[in-house]
C-alpha positions in Angstrom: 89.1 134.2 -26.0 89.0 131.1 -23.4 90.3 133.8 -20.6 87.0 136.2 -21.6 85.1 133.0 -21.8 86.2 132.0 -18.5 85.6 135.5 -17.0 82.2 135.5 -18.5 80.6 132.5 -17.1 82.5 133.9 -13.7 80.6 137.0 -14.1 77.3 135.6 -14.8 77.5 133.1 -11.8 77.9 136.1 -9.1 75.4 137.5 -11.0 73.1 134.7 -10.2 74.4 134.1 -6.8 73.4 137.8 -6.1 69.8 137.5 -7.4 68.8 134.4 -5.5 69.2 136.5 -1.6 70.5 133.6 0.0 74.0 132.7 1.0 76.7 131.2 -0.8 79.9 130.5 0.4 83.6 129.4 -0.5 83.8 125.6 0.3 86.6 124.2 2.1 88.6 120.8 1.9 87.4 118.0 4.1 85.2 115.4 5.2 81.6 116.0 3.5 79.9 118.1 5.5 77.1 121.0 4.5 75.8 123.2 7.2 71.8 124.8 6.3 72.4 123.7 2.3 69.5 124.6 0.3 68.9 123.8 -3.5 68.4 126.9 -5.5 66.6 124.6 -8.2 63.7 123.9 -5.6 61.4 126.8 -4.8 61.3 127.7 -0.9 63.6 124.7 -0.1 64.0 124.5 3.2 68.4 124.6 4.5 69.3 121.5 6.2 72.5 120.3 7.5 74.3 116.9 6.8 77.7 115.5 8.2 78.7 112.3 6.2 80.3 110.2 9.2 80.0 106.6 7.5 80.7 105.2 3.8 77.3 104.9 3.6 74.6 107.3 5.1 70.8 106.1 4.4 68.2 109.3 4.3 65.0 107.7 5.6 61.2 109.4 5.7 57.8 110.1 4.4 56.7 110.7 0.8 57.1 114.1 -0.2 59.7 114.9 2.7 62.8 115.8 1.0 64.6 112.9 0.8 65.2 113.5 -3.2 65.8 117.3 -2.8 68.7 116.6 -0.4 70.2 113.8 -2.7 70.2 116.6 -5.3 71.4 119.5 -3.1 74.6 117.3 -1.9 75.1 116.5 -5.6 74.7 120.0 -6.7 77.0 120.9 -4.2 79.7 118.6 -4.6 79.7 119.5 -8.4 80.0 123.3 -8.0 83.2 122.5 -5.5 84.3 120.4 -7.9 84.3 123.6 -11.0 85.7 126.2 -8.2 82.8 127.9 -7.7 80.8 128.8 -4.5 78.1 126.9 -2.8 74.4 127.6 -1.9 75.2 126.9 1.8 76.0 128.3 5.0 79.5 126.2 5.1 80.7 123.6 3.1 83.4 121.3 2.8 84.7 118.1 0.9 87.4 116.2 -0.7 87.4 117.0 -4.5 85.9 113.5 -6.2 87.2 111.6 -9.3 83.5 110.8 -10.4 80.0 111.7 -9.0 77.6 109.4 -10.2 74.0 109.8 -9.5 71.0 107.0 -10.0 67.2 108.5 -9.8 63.9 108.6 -11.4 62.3 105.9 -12.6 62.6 105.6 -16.6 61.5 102.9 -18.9 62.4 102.1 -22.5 59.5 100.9 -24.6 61.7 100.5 -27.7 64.4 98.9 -26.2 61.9 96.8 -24.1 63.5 98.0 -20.9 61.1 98.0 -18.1 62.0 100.5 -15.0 63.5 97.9 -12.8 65.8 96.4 -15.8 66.4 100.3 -16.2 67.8 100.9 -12.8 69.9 97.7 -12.4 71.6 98.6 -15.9 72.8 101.6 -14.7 74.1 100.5 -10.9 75.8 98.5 -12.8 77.6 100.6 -14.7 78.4 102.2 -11.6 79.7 99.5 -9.6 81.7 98.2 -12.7 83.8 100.9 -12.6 87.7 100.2 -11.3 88.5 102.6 -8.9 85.8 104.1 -7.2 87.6 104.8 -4.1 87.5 108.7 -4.8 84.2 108.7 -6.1 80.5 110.1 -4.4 77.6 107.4 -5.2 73.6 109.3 -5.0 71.2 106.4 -5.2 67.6 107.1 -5.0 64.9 104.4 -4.3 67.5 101.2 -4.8 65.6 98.5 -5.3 62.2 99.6 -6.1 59.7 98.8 -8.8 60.4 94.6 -7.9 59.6 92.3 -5.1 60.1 94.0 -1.9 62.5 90.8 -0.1 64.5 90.6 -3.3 64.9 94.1 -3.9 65.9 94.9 -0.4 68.5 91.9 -1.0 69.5 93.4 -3.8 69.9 96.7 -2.4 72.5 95.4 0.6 74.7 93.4 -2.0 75.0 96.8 -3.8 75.7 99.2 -0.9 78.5 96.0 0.4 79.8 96.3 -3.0 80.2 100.4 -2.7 81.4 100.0 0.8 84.3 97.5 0.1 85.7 100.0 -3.3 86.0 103.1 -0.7 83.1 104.7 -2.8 81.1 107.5 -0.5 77.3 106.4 -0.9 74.2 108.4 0.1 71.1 106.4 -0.5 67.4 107.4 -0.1 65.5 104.5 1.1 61.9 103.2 2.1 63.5 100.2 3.8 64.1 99.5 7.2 67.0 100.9 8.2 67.3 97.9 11.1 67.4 95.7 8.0 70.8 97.0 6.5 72.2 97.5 9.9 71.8 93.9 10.3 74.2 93.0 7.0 76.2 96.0 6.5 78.7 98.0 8.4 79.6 101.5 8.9 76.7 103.1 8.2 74.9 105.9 9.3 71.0 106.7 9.1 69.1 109.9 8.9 65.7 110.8 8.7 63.5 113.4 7.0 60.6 114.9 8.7 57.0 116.0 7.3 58.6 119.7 7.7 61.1 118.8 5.5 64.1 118.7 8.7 66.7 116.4 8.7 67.5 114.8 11.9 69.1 111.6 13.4 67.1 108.4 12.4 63.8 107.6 13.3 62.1 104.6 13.9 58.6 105.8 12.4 58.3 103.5 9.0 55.2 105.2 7.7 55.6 106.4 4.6 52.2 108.5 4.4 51.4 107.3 0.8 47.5 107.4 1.9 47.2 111.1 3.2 49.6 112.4 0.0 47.0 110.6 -2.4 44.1 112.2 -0.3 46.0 115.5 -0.1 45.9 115.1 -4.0 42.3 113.8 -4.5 42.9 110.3 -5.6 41.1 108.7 -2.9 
């Protein structure tokens, strides 16, 4: 029964892989790296490459550009390498993790009379508390938002220096000036997303467009 079980959900993921027209491919063991990765959960996601260099790598850009999706599309990707299966990417490869542990959204809890900041913190700290997280992939998504801007940059660095020193390989997707962690933490990188949805090396254009998306939308 589990080897029919096992050849079933085999079966219906080529299936799938099939119907979607794009490419999947075997990954391969290494350092994390995804050449023209897509998400197959997002419609007419755009492929993008990403080379993890650093323990930490910060995705910088406008509202709307993609940092989120590409949080998601590592994670995805790193998960399906994790169960055997193949990739929605061009080429792929990665060390197989202990843990991948992912913090976004924002979620409150009325009954428990968590607010969305007390939210977030509770789980980074769950996180961090772990003991060995020297084998383990970190996605963070808007640290520090939802509270005062200096403290939650401030708290944002202590977190990523916590991650750094256990070994843990962080991605986080950011607001904040990049020249602002570059200034406390170490071995970094920085990448930015573009209006078109690109990724490329960091850019020093802090605008986050939250205007023209709200006009875009009809709120103002």
């Amino acid at each position: 029964r589990s080897i029919l079980a096992r050849l079933d959900v085999a079966a219906a993921f080529a299936a799938y892989t099939k119907s979607t027209g794009k490419q999947w491919t075997k990954p391969s063991i290494g350092p994390l790296q995804m050449i023209q990765g897509w998400n197959p959960l997002v419609e007419n996601c755009r492929q993008n490459d990403l080379c993890v260099k650093q323990p930490i790598t910060l995705l910088t850009g406008f509202n709307s550009s993609g940092k989120s999706t590409m949080l998601r599309t590592v994670g995805l990707c790193a998960y399906l390498n994790q169960i055997g299966f193949f990739v929605p990417s061009a080429n792929y490869s990665g060390k197989y993790f202990k843990k991948i542990f992912s913090r976004a959204g924002a979620e409150d809890n009325l009954s428990a009379a968590t607010s969305t900041f007390t939210a977030q913190m509770l789980e980074i700290s769950q996180i961090i508390q772990n003991d060995d997280m020297s084998e383990n992939l970190v996605l963070l998504d808007e640290l520090g938002a939802n509270t005062n801007e200096t403290e939650g940059k401030a708290l944002t660095i202590a977190i990523l220096n916590r991650l750094r020193c256990s070994g843990a390989t962080t991605l986080l997707a950011t607001h904040f000036d990049v020249a602002d962690f570059e200034k406390h933490l170490q071995k970094i990188d920085a990448l930015s997303m573009t209006t078109t949805h690109n990724l490329i090396p960091y850019s020093h254009d802090h605008r986050s467009n939250g205007w023209e998306f709200c006009k875009q939308r009809g709120f103002i």
